[in-house]
N, C-alpha and C positions, 0 to 999 in steps of 0.2 A: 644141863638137862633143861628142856622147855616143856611145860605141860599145856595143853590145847584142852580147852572146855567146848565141845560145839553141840548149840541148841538147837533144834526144833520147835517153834511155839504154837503152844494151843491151849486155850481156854480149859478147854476139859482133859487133855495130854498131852504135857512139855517134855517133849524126849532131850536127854542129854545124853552126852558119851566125853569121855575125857579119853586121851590119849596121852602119852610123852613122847617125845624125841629127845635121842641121846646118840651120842655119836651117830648119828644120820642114820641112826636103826629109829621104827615107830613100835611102839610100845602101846598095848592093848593096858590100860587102869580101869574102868566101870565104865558100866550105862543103867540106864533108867529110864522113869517116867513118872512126873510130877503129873500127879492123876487129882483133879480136882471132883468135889461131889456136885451134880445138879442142884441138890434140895439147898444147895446154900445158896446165898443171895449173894449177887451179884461183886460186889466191891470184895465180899469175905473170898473168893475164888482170888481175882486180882491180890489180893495180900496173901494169900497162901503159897501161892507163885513165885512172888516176891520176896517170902520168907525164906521157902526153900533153896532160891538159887542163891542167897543170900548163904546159908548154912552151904549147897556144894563149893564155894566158892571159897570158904573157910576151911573146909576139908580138902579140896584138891590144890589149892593156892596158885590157880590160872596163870601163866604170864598174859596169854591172850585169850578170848573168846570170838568164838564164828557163829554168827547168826544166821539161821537161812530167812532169804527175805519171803513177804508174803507173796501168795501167786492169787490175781483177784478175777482172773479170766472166768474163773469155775462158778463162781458165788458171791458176790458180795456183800448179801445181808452174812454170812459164813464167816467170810475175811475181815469185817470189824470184829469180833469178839478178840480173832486171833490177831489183828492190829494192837488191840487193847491190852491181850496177854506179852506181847513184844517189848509196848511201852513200860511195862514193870518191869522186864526184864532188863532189859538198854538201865532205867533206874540203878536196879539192882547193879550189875555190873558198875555202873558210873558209882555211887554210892562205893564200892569194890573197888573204884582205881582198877578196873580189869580193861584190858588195851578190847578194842572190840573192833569187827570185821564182819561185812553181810555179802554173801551170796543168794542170787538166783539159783532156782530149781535146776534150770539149764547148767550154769556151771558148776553146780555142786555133782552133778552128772556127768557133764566131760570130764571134771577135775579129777572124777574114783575112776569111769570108767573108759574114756576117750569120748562116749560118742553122747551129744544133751540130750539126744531122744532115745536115750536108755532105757529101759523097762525097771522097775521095783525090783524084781528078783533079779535082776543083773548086778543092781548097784547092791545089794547085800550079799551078792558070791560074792564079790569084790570086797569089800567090807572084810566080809570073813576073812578071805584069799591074805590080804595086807595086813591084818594083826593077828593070822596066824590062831585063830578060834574054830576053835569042832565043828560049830551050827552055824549058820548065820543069827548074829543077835535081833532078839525078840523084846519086846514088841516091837509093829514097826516104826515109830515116832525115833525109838531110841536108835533104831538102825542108823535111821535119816542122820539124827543128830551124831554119830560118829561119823557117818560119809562128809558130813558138814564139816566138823574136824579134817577130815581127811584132805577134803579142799581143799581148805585151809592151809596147812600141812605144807601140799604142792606147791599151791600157790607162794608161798613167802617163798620156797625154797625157789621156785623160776627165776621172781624176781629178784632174788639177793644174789643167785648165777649172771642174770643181765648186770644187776648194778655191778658186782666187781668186775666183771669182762668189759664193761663201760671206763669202770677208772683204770685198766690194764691198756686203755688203748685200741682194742680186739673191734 
């Protein structure tokens, strides 16, 4: 059994979703959202962050973690804060001995649902659809952060299909 931690980061909502695989079945475990307060000061948000993936990391016992990377196209006075929340995280992990893996927006999007220019609510039918869940999970941070799993997920499994068909010769 492997368990997949995959983040979403944000200053003010770091979404997570774990998942497991076992026998090439994927397996729905939590999701969430490390929700930080405004009225604190700045550093105290970054160690809250830090704490907590700290504490899921302890709870879920990661083999790997999937990070989605930042998108700066939109904002970038926006995209420091959430650079910033990243950096503790990557910490945290590294601190963990947690094996760590970053996706684009783009391929966290082909990877759930075939196509990067996927809409939100496609890639959380999809979401739902693959671990077999009633709703699509809420909020959306935490969505994100299982589709980032999910990626994940695919991804190793492509390429562990290429590499042995590579040492088979094929």
């Amino acid at each position: 059994m492997r368990t997949i931690l995959g983040i979403d980061p944000g200053l003010k909502n770091t979404g997570f979703g774990v998942i497991q695989i076992k026998n090439d079945q994927i397996y729905y475990v939590d999701h969430g959202v490390i929700s930080t307060e405004t009225e604190l000061d700045h550093g105290s948000r970054l160690e809250y962050i830090h704490k907590n993936i700290i504490e899921l990391i302890k709870k879920h016992k990661p083999h790997e973690a999937a990070v989605e990377e930042i998108f700066f196209a939109k904002n970038l006075k926006s995209a420091i804060p959430v650079a910033e929340a990243k950096g503790v995280i990557l910490c945290a992990l590294s601190i963990m001995k947690t094996k760590v893996f970053t996706y684009t927006p783009l391929e966290i999007k082909r990877g759930v649902v075939g196509n990067g220019r996927a809409e939100k609510v496609q890639v959380q039918e999809l979401v739902r659809i693959i671990l077999k869940l009633k709703t699509a999970p809420q909020p959306d941070h935490a969505a994100d952060a299982l589709a980032v799993a999910l990626c994940h997920t695919h991804s190793s499994r492509l390429k562990q299909y290429l590499y042995t068909r590579g040492k088979q010769g094929v």
